[in-house]
DOTIVO-843641 format. One record per atom (N, C-alpha, C): residue number from 0; residue in one letter; atom name; x, y, z. Coordinates in nm, 4 decimals. Layout:
// DOTIVO-843641
<node><nuvex>NUM</nuvex><zase>A</zase><papa>CA</papa><c1>X</c1><c2>Y</c2><c3>Z</c3></node>
...
This chain:
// DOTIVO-843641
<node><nuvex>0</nuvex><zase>X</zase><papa>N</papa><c1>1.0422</c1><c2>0.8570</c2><c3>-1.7376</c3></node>
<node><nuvex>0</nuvex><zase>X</zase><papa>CA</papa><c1>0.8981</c1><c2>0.8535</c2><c3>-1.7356</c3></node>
<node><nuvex>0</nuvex><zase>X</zase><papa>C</papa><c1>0.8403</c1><c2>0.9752</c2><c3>-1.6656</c3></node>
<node><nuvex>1</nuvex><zase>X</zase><papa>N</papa><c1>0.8783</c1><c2>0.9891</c2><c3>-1.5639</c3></node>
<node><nuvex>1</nuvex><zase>X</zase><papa>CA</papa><c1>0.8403</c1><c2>1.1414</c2><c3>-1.4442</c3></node>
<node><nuvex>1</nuvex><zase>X</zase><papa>C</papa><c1>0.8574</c1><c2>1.2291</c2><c3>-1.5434</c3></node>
<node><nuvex>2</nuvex><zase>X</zase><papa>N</papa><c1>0.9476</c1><c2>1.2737</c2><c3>-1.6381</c3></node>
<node><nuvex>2</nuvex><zase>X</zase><papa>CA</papa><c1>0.9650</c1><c2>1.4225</c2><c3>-1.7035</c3></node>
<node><nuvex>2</nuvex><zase>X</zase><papa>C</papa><c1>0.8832</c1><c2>1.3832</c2><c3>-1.8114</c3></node>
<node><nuvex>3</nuvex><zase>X</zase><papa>N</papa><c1>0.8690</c1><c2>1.3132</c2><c3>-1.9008</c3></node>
<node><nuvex>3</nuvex><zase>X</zase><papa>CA</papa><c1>0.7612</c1><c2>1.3088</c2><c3>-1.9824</c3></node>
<node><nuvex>3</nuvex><zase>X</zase><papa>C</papa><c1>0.6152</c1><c2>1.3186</c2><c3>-1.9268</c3></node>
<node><nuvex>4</nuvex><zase>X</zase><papa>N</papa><c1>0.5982</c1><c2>1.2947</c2><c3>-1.8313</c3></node>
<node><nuvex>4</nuvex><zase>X</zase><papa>CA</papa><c1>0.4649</c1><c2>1.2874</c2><c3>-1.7642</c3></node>
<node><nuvex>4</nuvex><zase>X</zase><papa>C</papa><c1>0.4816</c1><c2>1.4773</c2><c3>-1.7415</c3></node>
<node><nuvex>5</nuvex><zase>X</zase><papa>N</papa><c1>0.5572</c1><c2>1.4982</c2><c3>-1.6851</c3></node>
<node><nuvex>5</nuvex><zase>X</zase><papa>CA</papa><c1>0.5747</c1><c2>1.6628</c2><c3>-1.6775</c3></node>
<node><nuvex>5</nuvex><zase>X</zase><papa>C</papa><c1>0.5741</c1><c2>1.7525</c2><c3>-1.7532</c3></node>
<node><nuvex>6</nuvex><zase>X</zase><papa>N</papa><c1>0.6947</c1><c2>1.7013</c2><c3>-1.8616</c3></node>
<node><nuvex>6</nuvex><zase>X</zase><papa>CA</papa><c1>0.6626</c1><c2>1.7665</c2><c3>-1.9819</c3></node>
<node><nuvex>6</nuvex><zase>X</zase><papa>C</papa><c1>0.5795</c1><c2>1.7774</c2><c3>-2.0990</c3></node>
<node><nuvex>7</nuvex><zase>X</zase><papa>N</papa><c1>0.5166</c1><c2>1.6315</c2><c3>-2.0663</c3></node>
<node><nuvex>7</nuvex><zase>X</zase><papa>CA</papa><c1>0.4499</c1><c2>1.6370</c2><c3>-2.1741</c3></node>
<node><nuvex>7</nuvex><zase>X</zase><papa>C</papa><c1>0.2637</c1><c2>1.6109</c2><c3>-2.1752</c3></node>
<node><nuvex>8</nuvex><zase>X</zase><papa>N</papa><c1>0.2602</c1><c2>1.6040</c2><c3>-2.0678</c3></node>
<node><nuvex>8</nuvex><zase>X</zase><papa>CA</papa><c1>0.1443</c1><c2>1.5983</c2><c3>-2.0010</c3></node>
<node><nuvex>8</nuvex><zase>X</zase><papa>C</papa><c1>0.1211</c1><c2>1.7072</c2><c3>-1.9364</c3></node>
<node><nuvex>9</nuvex><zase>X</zase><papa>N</papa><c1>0.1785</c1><c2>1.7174</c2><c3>-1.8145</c3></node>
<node><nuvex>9</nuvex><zase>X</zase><papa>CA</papa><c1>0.1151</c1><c2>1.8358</c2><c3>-1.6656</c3></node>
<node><nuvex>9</nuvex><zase>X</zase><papa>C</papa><c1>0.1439</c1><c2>1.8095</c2><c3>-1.5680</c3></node>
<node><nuvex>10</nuvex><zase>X</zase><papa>N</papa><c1>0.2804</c1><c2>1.9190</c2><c3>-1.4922</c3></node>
<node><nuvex>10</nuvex><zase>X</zase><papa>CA</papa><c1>0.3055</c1><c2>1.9482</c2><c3>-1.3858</c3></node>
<node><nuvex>10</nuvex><zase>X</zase><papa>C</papa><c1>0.2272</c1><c2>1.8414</c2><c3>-1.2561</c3></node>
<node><nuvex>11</nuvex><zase>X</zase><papa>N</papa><c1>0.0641</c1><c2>1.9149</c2><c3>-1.2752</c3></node>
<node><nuvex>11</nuvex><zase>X</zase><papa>CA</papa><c1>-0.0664</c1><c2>1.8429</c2><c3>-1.2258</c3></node>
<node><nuvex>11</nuvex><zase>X</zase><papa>C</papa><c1>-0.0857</c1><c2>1.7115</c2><c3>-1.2813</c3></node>
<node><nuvex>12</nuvex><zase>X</zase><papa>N</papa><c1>0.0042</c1><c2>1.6707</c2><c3>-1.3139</c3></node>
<node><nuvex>12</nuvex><zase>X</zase><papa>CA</papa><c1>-0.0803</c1><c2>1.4771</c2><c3>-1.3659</c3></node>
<node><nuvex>12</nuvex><zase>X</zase><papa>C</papa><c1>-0.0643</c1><c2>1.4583</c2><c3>-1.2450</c3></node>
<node><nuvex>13</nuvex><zase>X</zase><papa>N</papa><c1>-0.1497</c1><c2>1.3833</c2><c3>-1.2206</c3></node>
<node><nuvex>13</nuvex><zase>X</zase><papa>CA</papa><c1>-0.1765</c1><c2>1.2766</c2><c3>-1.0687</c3></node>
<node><nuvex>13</nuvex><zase>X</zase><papa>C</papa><c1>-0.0709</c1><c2>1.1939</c2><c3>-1.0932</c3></node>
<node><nuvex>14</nuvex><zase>X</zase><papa>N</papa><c1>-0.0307</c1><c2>1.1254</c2><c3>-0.9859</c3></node>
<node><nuvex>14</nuvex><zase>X</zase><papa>CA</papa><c1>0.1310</c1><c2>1.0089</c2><c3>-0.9795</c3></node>
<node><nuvex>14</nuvex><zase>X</zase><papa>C</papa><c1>0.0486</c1><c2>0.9095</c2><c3>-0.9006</c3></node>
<node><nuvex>15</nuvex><zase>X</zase><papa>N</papa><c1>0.0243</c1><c2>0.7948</c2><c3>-0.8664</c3></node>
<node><nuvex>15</nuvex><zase>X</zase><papa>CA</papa><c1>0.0723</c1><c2>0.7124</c2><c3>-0.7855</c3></node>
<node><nuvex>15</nuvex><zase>X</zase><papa>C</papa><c1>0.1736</c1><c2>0.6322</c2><c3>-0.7850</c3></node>
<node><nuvex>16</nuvex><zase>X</zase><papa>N</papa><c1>0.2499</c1><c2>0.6664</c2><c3>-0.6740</c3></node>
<node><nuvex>16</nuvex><zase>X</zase><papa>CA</papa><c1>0.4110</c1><c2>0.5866</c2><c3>-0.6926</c3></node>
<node><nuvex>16</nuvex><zase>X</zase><papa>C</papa><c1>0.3688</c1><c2>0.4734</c2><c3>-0.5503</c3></node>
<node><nuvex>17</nuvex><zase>X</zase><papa>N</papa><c1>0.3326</c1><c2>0.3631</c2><c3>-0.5745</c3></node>
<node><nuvex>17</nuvex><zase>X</zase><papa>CA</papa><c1>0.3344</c1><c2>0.2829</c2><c3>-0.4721</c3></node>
<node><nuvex>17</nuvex><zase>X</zase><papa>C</papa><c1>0.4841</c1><c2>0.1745</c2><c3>-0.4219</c3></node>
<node><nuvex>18</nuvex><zase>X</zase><papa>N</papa><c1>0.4397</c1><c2>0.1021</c2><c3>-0.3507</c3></node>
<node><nuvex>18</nuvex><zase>X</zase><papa>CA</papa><c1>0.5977</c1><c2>0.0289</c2><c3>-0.2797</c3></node>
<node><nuvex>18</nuvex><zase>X</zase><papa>C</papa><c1>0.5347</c1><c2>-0.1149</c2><c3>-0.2622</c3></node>
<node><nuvex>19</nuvex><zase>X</zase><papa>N</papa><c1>0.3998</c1><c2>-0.1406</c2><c3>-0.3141</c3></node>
<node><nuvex>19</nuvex><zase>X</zase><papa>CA</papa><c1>0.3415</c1><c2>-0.2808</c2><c3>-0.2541</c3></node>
<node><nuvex>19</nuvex><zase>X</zase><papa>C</papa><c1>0.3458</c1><c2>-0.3763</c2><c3>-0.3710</c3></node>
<node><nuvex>20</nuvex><zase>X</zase><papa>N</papa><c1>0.4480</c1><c2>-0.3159</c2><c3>-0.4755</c3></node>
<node><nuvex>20</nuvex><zase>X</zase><papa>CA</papa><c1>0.4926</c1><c2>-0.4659</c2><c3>-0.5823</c3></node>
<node><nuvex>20</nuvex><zase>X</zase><papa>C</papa><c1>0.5385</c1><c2>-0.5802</c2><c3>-0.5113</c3></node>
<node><nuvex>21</nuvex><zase>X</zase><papa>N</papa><c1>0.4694</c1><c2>-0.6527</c2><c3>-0.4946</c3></node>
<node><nuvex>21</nuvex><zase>X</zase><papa>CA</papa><c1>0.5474</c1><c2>-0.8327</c2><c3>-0.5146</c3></node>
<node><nuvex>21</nuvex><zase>X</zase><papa>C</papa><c1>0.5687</c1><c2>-0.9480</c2><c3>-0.6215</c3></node>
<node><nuvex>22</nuvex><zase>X</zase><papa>N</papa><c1>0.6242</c1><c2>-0.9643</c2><c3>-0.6801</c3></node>
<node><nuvex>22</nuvex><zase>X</zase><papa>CA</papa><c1>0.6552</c1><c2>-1.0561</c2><c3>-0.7643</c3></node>
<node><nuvex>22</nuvex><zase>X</zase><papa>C</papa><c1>0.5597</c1><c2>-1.1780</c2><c3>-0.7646</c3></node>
<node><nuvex>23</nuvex><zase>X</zase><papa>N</papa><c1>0.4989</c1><c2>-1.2243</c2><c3>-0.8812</c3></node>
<node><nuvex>23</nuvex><zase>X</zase><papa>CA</papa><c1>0.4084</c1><c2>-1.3493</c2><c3>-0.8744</c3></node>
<node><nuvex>23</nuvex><zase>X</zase><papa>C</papa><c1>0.4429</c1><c2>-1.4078</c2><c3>-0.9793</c3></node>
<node><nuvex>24</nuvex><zase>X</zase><papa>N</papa><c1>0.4224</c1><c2>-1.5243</c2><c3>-0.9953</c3></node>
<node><nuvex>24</nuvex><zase>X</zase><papa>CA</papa><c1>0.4071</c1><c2>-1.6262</c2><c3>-1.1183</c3></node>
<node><nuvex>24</nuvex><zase>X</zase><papa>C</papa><c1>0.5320</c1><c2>-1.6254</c2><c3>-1.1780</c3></node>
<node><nuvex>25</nuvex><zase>X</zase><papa>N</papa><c1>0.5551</c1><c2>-1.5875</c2><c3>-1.2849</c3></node>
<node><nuvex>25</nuvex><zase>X</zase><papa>CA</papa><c1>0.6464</c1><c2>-1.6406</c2><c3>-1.3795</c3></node>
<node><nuvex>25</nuvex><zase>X</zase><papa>C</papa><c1>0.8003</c1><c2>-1.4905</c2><c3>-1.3916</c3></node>
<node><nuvex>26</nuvex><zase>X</zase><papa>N</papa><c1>0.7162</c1><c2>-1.3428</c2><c3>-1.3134</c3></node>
<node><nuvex>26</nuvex><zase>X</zase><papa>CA</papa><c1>0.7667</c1><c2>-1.2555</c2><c3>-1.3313</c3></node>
<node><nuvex>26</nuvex><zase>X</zase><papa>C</papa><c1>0.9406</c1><c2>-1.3181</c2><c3>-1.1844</c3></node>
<node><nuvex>27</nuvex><zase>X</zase><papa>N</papa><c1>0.9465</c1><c2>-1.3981</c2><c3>-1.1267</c3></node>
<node><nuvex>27</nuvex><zase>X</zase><papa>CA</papa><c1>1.0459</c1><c2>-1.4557</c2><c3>-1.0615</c3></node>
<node><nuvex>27</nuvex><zase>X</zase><papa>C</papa><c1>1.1594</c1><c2>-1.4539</c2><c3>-1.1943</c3></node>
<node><nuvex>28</nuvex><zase>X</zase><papa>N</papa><c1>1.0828</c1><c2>-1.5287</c2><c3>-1.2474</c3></node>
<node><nuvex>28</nuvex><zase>X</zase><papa>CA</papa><c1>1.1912</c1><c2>-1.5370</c2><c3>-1.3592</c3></node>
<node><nuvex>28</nuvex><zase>X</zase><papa>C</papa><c1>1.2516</c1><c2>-1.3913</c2><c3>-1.4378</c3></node>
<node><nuvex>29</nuvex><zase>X</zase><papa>N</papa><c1>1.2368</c1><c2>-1.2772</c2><c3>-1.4617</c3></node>
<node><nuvex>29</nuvex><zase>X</zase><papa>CA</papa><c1>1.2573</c1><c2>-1.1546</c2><c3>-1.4752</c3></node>
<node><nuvex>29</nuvex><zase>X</zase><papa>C</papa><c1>1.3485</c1><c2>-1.0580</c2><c3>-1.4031</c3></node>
<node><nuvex>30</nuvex><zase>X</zase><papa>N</papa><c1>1.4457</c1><c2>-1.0897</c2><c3>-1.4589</c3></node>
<node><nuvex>30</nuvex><zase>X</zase><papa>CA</papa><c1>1.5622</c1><c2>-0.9649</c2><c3>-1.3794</c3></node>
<node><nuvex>30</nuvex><zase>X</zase><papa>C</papa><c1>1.5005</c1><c2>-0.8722</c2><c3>-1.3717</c3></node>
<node><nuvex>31</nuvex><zase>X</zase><papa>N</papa><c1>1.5016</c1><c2>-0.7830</c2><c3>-1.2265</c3></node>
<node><nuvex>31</nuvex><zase>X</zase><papa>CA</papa><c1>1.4687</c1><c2>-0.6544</c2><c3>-1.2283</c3></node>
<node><nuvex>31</nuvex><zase>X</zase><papa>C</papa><c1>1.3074</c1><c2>-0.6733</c2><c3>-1.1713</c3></node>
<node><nuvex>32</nuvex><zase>X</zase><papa>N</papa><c1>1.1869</c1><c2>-0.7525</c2><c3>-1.2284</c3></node>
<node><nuvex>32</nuvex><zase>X</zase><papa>CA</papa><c1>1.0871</c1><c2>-0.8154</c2><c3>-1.1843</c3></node>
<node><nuvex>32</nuvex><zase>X</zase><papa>C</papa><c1>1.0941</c1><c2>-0.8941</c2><c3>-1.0555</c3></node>
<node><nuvex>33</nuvex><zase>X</zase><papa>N</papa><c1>1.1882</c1><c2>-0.9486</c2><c3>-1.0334</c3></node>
<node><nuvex>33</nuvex><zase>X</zase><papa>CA</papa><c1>1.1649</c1><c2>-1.0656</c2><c3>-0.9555</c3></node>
<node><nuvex>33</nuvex><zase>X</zase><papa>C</papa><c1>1.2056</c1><c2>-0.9935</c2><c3>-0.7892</c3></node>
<node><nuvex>34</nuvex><zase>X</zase><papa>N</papa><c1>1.1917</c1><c2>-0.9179</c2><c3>-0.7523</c3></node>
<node><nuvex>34</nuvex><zase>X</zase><papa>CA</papa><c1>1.2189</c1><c2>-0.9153</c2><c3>-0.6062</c3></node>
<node><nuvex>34</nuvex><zase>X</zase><papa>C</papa><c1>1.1405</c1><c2>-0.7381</c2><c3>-0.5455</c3></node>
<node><nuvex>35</nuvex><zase>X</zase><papa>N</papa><c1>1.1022</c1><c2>-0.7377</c2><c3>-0.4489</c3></node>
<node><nuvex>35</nuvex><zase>X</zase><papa>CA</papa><c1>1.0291</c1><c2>-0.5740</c2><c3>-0.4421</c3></node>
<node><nuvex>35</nuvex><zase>X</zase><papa>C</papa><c1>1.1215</c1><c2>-0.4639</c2><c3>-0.4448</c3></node>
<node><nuvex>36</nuvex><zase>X</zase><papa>N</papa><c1>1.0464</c1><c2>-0.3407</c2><c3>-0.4717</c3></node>
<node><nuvex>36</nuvex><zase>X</zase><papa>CA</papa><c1>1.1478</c1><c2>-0.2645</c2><c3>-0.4355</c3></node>
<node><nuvex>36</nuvex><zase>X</zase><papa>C</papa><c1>1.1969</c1><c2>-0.2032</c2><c3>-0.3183</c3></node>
<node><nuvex>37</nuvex><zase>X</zase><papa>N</papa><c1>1.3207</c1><c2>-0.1793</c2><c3>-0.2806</c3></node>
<node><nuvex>37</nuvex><zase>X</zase><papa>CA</papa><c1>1.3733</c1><c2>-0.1181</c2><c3>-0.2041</c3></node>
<node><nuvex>37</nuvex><zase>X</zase><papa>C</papa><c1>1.3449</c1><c2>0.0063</c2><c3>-0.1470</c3></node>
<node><nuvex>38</nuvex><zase>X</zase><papa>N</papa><c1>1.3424</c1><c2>0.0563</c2><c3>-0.0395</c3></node>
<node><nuvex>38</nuvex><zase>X</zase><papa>CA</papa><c1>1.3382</c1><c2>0.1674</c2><c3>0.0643</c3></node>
<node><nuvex>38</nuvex><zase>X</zase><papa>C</papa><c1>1.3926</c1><c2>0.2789</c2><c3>-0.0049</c3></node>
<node><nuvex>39</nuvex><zase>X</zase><papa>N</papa><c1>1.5078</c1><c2>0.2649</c2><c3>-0.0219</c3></node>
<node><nuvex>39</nuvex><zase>X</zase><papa>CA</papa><c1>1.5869</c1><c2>0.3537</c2><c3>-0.1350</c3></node>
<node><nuvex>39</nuvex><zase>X</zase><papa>C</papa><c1>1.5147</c1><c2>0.3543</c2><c3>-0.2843</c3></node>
<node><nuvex>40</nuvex><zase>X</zase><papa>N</papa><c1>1.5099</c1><c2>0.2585</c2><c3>-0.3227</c3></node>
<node><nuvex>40</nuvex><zase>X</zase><papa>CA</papa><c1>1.4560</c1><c2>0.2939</c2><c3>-0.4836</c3></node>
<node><nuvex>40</nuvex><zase>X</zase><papa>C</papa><c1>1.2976</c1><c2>0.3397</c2><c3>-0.5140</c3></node>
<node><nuvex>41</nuvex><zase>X</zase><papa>N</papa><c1>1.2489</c1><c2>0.3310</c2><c3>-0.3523</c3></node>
<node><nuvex>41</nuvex><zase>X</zase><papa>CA</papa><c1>1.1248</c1><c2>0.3961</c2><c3>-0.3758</c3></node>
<node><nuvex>41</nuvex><zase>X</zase><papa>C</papa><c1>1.1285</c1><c2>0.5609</c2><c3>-0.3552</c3></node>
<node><nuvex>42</nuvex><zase>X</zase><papa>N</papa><c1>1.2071</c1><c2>0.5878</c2><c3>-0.2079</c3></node>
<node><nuvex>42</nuvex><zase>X</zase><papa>CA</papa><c1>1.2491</c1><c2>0.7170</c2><c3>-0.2095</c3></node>
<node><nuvex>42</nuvex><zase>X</zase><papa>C</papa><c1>1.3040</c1><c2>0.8284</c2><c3>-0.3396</c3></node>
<node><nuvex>43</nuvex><zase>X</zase><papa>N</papa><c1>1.3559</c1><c2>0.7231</c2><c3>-0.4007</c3></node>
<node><nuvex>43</nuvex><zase>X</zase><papa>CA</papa><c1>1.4179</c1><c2>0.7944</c2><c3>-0.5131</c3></node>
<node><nuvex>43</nuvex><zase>X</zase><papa>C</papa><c1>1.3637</c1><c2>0.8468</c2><c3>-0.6315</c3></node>
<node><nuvex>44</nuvex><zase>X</zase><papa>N</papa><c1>1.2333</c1><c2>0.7041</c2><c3>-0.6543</c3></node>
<node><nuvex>44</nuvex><zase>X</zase><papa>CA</papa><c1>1.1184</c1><c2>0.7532</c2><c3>-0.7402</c3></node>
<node><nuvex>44</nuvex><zase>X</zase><papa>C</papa><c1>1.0532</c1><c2>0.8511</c2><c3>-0.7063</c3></node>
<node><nuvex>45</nuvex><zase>X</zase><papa>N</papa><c1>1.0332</c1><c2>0.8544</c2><c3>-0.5535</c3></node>
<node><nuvex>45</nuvex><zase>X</zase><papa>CA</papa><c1>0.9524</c1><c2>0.9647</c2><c3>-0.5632</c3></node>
<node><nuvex>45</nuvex><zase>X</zase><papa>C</papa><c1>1.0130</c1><c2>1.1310</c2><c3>-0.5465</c3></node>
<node><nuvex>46</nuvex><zase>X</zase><papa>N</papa><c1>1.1262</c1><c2>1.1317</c2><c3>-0.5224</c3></node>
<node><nuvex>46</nuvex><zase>X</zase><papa>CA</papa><c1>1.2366</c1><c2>1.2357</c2><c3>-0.5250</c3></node>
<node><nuvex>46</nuvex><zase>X</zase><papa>C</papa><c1>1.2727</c1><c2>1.2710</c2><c3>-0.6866</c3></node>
<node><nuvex>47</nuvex><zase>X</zase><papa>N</papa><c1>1.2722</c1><c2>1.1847</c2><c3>-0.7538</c3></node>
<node><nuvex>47</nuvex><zase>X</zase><papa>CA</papa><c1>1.2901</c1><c2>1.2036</c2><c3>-0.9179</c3></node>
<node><nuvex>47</nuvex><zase>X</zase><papa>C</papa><c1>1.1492</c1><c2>1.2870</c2><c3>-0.9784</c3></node>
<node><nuvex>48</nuvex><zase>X</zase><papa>N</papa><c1>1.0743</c1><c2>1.2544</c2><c3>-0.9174</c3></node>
<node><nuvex>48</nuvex><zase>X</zase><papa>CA</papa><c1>0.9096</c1><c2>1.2686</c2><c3>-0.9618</c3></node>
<node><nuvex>48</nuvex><zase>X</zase><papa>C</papa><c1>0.8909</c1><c2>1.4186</c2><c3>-0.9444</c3></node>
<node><nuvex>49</nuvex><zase>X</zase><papa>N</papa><c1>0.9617</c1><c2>1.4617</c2><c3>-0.7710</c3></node>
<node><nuvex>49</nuvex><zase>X</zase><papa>CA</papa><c1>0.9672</c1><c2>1.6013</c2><c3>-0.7426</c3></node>
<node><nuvex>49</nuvex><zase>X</zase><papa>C</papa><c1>1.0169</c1><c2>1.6455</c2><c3>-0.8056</c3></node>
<node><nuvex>50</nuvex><zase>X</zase><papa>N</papa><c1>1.1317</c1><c2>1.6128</c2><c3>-0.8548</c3></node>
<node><nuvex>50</nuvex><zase>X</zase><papa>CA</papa><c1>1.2633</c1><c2>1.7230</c2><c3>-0.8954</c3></node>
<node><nuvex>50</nuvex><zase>X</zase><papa>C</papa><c1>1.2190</c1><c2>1.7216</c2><c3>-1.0614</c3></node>
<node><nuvex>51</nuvex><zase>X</zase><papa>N</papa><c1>1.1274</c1><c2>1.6566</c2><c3>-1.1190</c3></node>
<node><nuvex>51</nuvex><zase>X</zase><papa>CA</papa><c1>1.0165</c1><c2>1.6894</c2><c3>-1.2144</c3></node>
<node><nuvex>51</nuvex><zase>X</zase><papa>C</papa><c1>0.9484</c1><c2>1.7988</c2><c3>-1.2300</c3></node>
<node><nuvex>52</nuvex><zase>X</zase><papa>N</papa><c1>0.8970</c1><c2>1.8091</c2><c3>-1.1226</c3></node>
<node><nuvex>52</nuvex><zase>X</zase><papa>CA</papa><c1>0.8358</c1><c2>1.9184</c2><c3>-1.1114</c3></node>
<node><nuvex>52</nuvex><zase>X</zase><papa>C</papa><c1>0.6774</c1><c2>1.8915</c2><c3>-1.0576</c3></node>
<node><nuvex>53</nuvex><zase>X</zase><papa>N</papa><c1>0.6682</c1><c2>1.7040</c2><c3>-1.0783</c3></node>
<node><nuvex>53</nuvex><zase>X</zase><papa>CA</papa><c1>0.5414</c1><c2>1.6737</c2><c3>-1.0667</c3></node>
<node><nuvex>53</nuvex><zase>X</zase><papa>C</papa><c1>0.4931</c1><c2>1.6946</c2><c3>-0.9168</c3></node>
<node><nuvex>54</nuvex><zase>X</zase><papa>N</papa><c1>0.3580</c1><c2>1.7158</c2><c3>-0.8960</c3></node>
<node><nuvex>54</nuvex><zase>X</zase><papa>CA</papa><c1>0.3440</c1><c2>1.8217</c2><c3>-0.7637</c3></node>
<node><nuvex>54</nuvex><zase>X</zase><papa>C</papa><c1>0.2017</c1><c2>1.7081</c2><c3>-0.6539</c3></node>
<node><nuvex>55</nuvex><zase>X</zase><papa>N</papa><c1>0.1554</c1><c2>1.6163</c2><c3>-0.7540</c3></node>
<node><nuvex>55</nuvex><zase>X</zase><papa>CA</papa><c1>0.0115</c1><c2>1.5651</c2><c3>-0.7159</c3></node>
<node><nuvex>55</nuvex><zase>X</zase><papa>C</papa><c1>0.0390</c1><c2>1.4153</c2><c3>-0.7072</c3></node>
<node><nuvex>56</nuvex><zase>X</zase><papa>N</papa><c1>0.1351</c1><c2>1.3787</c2><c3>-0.5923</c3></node>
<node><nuvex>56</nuvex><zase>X</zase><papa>CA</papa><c1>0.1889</c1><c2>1.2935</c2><c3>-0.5858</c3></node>
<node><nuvex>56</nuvex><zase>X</zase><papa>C</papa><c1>0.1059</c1><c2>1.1872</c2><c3>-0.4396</c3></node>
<node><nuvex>57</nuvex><zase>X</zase><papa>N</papa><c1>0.0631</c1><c2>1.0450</c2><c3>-0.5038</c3></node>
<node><nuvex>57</nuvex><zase>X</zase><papa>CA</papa><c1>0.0121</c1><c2>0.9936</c2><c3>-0.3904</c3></node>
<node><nuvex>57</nuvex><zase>X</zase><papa>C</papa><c1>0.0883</c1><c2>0.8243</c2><c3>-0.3970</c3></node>
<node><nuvex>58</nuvex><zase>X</zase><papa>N</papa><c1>0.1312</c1><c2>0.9073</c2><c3>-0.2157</c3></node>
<node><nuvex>58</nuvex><zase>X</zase><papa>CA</papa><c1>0.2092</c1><c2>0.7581</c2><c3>-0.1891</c3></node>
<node><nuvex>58</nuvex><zase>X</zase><papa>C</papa><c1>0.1742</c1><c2>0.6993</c2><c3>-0.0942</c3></node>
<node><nuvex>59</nuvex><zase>X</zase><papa>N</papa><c1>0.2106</c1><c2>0.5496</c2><c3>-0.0798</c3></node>
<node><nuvex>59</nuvex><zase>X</zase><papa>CA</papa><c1>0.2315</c1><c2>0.4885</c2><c3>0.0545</c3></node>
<node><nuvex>59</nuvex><zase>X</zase><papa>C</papa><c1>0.3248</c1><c2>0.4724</c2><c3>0.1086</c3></node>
């Protein structure tokens, strides 16, 4: 998703990569949905995002 946004959009696309997913309702039931993300897998999104090239990155 990050390199298409790069490549195919703009360096400059705005990102928000947030960390405040919680799981509600029925998404429990959803592998992969059902639990927040990790310390690591947020770091990583947003380390993938850099190494994109994408530059206008807003996090929490």
């Amino acid at each position: 998703m990050v390199h298409f946004l790069a490549e195919e959009i703009s360096t400059g696309t705005y990102l928000n990569i947030m960390d405040q997913y919680r799981p509600c309702h029925q998404a429990w039931d959803v592998p992969g949905l059902d639990r927040r993300p990790t310390a690591r897998e947020y770091s990583e999104a947003v380390a993938a995002a850099r190494r994109a090239g994408l530059t206008r990155l807003d996090r929490r």
